[in-house]
C-alpha angles and dihedrals in degrees: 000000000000141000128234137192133174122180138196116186121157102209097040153081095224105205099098092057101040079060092048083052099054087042081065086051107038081113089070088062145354106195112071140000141190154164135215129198141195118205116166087339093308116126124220128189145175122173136150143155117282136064113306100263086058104052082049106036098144130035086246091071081063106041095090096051104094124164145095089231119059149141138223145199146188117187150199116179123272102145122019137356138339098234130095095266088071098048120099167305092041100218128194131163099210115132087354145346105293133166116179136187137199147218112168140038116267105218091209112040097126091057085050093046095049093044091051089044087055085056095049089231102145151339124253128222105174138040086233115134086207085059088055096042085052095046092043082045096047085046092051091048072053092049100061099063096238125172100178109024114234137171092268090056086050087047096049090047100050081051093068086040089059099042084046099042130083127177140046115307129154099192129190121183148168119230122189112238095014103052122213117013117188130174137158128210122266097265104048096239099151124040131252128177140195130213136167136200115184115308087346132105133210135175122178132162083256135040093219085073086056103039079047094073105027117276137141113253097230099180135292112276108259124248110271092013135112152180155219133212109186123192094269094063092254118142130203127188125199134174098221088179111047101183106058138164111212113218111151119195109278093204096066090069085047104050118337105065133077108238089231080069134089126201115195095349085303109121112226094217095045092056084040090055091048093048083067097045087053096045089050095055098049092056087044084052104037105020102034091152098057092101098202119196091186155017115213124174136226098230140264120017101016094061095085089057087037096064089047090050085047093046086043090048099044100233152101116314112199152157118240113157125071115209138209110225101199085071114099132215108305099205097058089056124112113231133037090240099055091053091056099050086053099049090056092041082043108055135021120181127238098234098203087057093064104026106121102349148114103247128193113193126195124210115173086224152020120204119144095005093217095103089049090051100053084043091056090041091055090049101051075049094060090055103262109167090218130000111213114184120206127187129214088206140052119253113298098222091151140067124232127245104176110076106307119097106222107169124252114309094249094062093047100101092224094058112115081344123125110220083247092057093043076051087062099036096064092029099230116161080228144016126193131177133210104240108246080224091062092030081061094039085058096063102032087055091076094049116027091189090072115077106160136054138193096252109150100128080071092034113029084221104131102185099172113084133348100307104200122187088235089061092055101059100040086056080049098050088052094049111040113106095245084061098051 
């Protein structure tokens, strides 16, 4: 998963704020950051691994960074490497001056890389699908012939990206002589949003980045559509793909997004809100003799379902667990042991919470279990009387292949597992899952003109692309810890 941002402000070197903007989106991705600028067709660029206070960590990282167009990206590894080779914006110069930045997995990346290496296009210096997406982008601007680049040629090119490319990809980039270029893929997998503040334009991968400085949410940019800011603040929309099929990731809603965000008109906290009333009924339903005294969640992202759990319910609702805030995102990290070491620096119970009584946590998702394990182990420690587990979220069986980085099938705790043997894996007195047909209920809700959802890592149906089993395992073979 990734975050991206791309500014147009007329009165304004824009760099400042484009950092502002990936600050609002440093929970998208940990590893790497960078910004790109245009400035009278020159293009400027700083980007390394780290947060982004720390790749710019000084005002003189920025100095250079002069513009009133730019864009910006934070990063965690889905396709590639973790060095600084592999963080973006990708820039060439080859037919013009492009930078280009990311948010997504391109299925077929090799096919792309090893067409444009035939032609003797380009060199690569990196494994990154989004290397690849910028070089086939920057041959189909060649390919049209052009000899002064305007908006139709753009437009023509993004056509053929659209007919080469499979998978789920939200893209922002700079082209000399153009100015800002988005686009999302046709079926709208990963998010992209538009905002607007006087004569200003944003567009991020969440809305939150744009609310956050005041703008003006406009609406998210459609699947299969995409736009052009040039230098004078005009903005031109286009649908490239005409016949779409609109399945937004299900698993934003569930974990990635901050709640103060919206994806296609549907609230995050409200789905999120709805996630717990669902998941309360169905205990209620499924599990009445549980005799819960109180509801307590896993932080962050799963409170907001666990209050509803706890309102459903009819019981106490509390914190108790402290967390340390300079610990990133366990499940991203490479190595069981460091996994391990995180969970135990990331959360500390608060004893007198648990002591003697019959506690339901909530946690919005369960993917390795081990984090869930060790959880459920602290607080037995702490003197609970029963430990019951509820997920906001069905079983996650399948990896992803669209932009989020779960690790390899076989270390997912729900692969080849009944509910009953997760249940003693991670040795809860009770395990309950959110149903996918309410966890789909809770978005759609929102927005009753989306029905369906990209929801493989709970289905195994991939239906973007031509999912072969070879590609599979070869995407289980690269992410699998023995081989990190």
């Amino acid at each position: 998963m990734c975050g991206i941002v791309a500014l147009f402000s007329p009165n304004e070197n824009v760099a400042n704020t484009i950092y502002d903007g990936l600050i609002q989106l440093q929970h998208r991705g940990q590893d790497a950051a960078g910004i790109s600028t245009l400035n009278d067709n020159k293009m400027h660029l700083h980007k390394d691994t780290g947060l982004v206070t720390e790749v710019f960590k000084s005002d003189k990282s920025k100095l250079n960074l002069v513009g009133n167009l730019g864009i910006g990206h934070v990063r965690y590894p889905t396709a590639g490497s973790n060095d600084v080779n592999d963080s973006q914006p990708f820039y060439t110069s080859n037919p013009v001056n492009i930078t280009l930045a990311h948010n997504g997995t391109l299925t077929n990346s090799e096919s792309i890389r090893k067409n444009l290496l035939k032609k003797h296009f380009c060199q690569f210096n990196t494994n990154s699908d989004s290397e690849a997406l910028m070089h086939l982008f920057a041959y189909e601007l060649y390919k049209t012939n052009f000899r002064k680049l305007t908006t139709s040629h753009v437009f023509k090119a993004l056509k053929s990206i659209y007919e080469k490319c499979s998978g789920g990809f939200s893209v922002v980039a700079l082209v000399s002589g153009i100015g800002i270029v988005a686009f999302r893929d046709p079926n709208g997998i990963r998010p992209l949003s538009l905002g607007t503040k006087k004569k200003s334009y944003m567009i991020a991968s969440e809305s939150s980045a744009l609310t956050a400085l005041d703008f003006e949410t406009v609406e998210d940019i459609k699947p299969g559509e995409a736009i052009i800011l040039n230098e004078s603040g005009d903005l031109i929309r286009r649908r490239v793909v005409r016949k779409t099929s609109h399945t937004p990731c299900l698993f934003e809603f569930v974990y990635f997004s901050r709640p103060d965000s919206s994806i296609d008109d549907i609230s995050i906290h409200k789905s999120r809100l709805r996630m717990g009333d669902f998941l309360g009924e169905k205990i209620l339903k499924e599990h009445p003799k549980l005799n819960v005294d109180v509801v307590i969640p896993i932080p962050d992202t799963s409170r907001t379902s666990a209050m509803q759990v706890a309102y459903k319910l009819g019981v106490k609702y509390r914190e108790g667990f402290m967390k340390n805030r300079y610990i990133g995102r366990t499940f991203i990290m490479p190595g069981q042991r460091n996994r391990k070491r995180s969970v135990k620096q990331k959360l500390n119970p608060i004893e007198i919470e648990f002591k003697d009584k019959r506690v339901l946590l909530v946690d919005d998702s369960i993917v390795r279990g081990h984090t869930s394990k060790n959880i459920v182990k602290m607080v037995k420690r702490c003197g609970a009387k029963k430990v019951f587990l509820a997920s906001a979220s069905p079983p996650i069986r399948h990896q992803n292949i669209y932009g989020i980085d779960m690790p390899a099938t076989t270390e997912l705790v729900a692969h080849k597992r009944s509910v009953k043997e997760i249940k003693k894996y991670i040795k809860a007195d009770e395990l309950i899952y959110q149903s996918l047909e309410d966890l789909k209920r809770s978005a759609s809700i929102g927005n009753p003109k989306i029905t369906e959802f990209e929801d493989s890592v709970f289905t195994g149906n991939y239906r973007v692309g031509n999912i072969t089993k070879d590609y599979l395992v070869n995407l289980e073979n690269t992410r699998s810890d023995l081989s990190k």
